[in-house]
N, C-alpha and C positions, 0 to 999 in steps of 0.2 A: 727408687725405680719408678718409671712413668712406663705410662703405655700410651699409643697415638692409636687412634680409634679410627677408619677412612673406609669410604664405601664404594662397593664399584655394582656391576652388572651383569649377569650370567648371560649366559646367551640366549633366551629368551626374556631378557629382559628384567626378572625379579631380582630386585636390590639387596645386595650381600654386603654385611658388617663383618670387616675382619680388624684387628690391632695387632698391635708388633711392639717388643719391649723386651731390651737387653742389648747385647753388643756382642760381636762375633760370630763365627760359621752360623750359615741359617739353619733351623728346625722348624718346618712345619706339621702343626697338629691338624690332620685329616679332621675335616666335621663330623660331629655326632650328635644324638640324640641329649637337653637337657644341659644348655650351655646359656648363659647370658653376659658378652662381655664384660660390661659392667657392674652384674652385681658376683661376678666370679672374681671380679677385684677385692672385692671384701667379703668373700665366705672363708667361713675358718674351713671349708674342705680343699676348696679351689686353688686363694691365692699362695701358701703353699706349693705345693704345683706350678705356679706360674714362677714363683719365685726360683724357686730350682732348676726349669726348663731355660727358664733365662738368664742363668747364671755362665757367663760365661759363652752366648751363646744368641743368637736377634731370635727369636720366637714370633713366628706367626703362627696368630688363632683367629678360628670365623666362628660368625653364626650359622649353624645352617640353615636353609631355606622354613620358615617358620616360627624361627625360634628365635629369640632374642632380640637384636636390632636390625634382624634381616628382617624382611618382606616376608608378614601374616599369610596374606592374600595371595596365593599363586595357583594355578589353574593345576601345575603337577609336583607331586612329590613321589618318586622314586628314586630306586640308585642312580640310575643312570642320570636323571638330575642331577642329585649328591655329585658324582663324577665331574659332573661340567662344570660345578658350583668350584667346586675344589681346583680345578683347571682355571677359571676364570678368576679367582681368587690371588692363586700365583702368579700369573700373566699380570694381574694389575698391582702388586707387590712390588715386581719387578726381581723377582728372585730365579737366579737362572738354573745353578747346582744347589739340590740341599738335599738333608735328611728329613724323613720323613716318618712322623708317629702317629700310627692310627690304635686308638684305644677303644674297645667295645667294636660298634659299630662301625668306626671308625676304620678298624682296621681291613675293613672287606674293600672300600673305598679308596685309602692307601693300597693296598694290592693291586686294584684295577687299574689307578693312577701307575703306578708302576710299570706295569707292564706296556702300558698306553706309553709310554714316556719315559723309556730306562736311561736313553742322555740326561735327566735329568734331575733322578733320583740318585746319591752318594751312597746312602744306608738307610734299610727301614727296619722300624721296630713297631713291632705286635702287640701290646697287653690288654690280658682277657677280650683279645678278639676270636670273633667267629669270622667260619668260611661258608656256613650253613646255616640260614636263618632257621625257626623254627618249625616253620612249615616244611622242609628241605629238610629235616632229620628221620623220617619217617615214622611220624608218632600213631599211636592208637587213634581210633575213635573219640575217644575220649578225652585224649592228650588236646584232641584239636577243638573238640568241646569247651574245653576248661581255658584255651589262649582264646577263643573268640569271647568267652566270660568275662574276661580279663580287657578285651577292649572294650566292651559293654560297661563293664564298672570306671576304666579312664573316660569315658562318655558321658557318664552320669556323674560323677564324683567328681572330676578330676580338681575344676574352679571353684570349690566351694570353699567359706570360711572353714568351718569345722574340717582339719586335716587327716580324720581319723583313714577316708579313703589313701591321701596319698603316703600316709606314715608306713602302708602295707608295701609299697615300692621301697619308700627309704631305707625299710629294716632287708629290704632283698638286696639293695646296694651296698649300703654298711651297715650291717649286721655287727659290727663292734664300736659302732662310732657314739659320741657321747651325745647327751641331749642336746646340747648346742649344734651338735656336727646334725644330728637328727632332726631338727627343727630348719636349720639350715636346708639341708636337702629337702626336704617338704617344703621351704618356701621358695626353693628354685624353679621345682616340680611348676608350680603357680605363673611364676613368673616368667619360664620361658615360654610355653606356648600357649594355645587354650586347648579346650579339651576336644575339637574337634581335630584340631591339628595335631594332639599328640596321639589320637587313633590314629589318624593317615598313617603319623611314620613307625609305629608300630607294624601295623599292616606292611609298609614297606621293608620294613626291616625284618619281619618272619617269611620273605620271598627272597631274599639272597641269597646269591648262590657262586663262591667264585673257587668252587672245588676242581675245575678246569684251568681256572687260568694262572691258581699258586706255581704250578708248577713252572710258568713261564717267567716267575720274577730272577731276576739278573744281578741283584746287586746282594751284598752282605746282610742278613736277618737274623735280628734277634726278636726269636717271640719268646714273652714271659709271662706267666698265668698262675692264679694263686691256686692253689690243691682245692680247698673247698668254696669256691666263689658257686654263688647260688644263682647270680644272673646268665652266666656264661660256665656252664660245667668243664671242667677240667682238660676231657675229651677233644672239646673242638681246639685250644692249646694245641694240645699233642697232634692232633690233623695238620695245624697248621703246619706246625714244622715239619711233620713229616712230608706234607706235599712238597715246599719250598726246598728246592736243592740249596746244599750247605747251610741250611739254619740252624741257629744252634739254640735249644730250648733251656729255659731256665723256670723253673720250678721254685714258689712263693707260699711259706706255710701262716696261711691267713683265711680268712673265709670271706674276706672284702673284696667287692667289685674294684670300687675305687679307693684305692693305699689312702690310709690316713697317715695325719705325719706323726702321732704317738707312737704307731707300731712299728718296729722293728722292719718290718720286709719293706716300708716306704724308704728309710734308707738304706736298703738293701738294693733295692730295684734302681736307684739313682746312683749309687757305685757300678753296678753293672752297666748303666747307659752310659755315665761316663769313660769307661775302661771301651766302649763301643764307637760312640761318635768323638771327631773333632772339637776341641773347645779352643776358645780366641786361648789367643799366649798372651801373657801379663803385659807390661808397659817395659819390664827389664830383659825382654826377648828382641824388641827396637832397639835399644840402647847397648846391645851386642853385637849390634850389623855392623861390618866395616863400613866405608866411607863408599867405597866401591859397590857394597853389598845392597846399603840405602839408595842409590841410584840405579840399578838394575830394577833393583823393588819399587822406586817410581814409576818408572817405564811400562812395568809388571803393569800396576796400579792403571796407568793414562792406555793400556789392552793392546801395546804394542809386543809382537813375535820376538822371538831370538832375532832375525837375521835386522829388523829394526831398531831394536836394542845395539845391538853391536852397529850397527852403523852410525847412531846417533852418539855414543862413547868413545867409538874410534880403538874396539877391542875385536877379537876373533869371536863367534859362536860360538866356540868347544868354551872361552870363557866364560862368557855368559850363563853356557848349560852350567859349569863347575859352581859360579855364583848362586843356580837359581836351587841347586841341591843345598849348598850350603842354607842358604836362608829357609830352604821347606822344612830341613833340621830344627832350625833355631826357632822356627813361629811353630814349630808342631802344626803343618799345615802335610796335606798330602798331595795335591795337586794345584794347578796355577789359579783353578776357581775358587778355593779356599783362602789361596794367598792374597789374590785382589781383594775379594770381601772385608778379610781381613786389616790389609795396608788400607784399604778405604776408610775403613771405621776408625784406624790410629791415624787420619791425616794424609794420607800418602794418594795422589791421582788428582790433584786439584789445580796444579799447575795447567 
């Protein structure tokens, strides 16, 4: 498996790194906090994860604004940044329908996208996201004492050799992850942002707030969230879906932020996304199409309607419709956006 690395432009301007790798219906990963595409290729926690989301399946992922091989240097980081970064990202993809996974932070972003844009979300899925940063939970005095500590110590600490500062994050992330997986995460910590930049999004991320507008998403949600994650408590899980009309909550007995692939609930959680989202059909789902079947699915492919399909075959409409059921069957595809994507990736629209 390869990935293609390509940059584009947000709208104001700050240069955004995203890649894409796998074949089939798209999935894109909402941005988040402590990502770098390239050394997420080779972390024993990451590419895991990548390999999975792409199986079966074209996976885009970004940097976001700071972190990794997007643009250090930008004048703002907040959500609503995030938002446009995530919009401008897509837009230069060129991905029209897709599913959509925001993980952590990620998932407040996904949301907002959604709503902003339900033509062109299919499915979205949740894990261990909040709807309420941390300042938006109503904490003690105290409680807000001890997170402003907490950006003071990513300030001071965060870039140093000695990683004793950032192992205190790691162990909050995976909490059951081995020394390699630990050592790993402290040296992503490092390497995606610097430590001024990872107070920013810190900051940014303890002001979100999309307890308003869950209730507006339109399309099928799956959010799923481990019982004792220490990054993101259980709770905001359960908000989630309970805002989001028809979401259906699934419950992960682990105490990790981010599924390691040792543990049991990592493939637990990738059976469930599977049994959710679309995945490409094999090579032996083409090789089932009639002769008839493969030519409407060209047509499909080169973004020609029923009534120009049938015109160009020299058959009826009600045909074509009967044909283009039969084929959504065979490719396990749900709709004609799927189907293109699809027929594009096995050859099919290049005439």
């Amino acid at each position: 498996m390869n990935q293609q690395i390509r940059f584009c432009r947000s709208l104001d301007g700050t240069r955004l790194a995203y890649a894409m790798s796998g074949e089939g219906p798209p999935l894109v990963r909402a941005p988040h906090w402590l990502t770098h595409l390239e050394y997420e290729w080779q972390s024993p926690i990451w590419r895991p994860w990548i390999e999975e989301l792409s199986r079966g399946r074209t996976l885009l992922r970004m940097d976001e604004r700071g972190c990794g091989l997007s643009d250090r240097d930008m004048a703002e980081i907040s959500f609503e940044a995030w938002v446009k970064d995530l919009e401008a990202v897509v837009d230069a993809a060129g991905v029209e329908r897709f599913a959509l996974f925001g993980h952590s932070q990620g998932g407040a972003i996904a949301v907002e996208y959604a709503v902003r844009h339900p033509e062109r979300v299919t499915h979205l899925v949740l894990l261990g996201a909040f709807a309420r940063g941390w300042m938006k939970r109503g904490l003690s005095p105290e409680g807000i004492e001890e997170f402003r500590a907490l950006l003071k110590l990513v300030e001071v600490g965060w870039g140093r050799d000695d990683p004793a500062y950032r192992q205190l994050f790691s162990m909050g992330f995976i909490p059951g992850g081995t020394l390699e997986q630990l050592n790993s995460m402290s040296e992503l910590q490092r390497t995606s942002a610097t430590p001024g930049v990872a107070a920013r999004i810190l900051e940014g991320m303890y002001e979100i707030d999309v307890t308003a507008k869950a209730p507006r998403v339109t399309c099928p949600t799956l959010v799923v969230h481990a019982k004792g994650d220490r990054r993101v408590p259980f709770e905001e899980g359960r908000l989630f879906a309970s805002l989001i009309p028809g979401a259906r909550l699934v419950t992960l007995e682990t105490d990790n932020h981010i599924l390691l692939s040792h543990e049991p609930e990592f493939r637990r959680f990738f059976e469930e996304l599977d049994a959710f989202l679309p995945r490409a059909a094999g090579a032996g789902a083409f090789e089932d199409l009639t002769r008839r079947e493969a030519e409407v699915l060209e047509r499909i492919a080169q973004g020609l309607d029923n009534a120009q399909i049938a015109a160009h075959l020299g058959i009826s409409e009600k045909t074509v419709r009967n044909n283009i059921t039969r084929i959504f069957d065979k490719l396990s595809v749900e709709n004609r956006s799927q189907a293109i994507v699809l027929a594009r990736d096995h050859g099919f629209g290049r005439a």
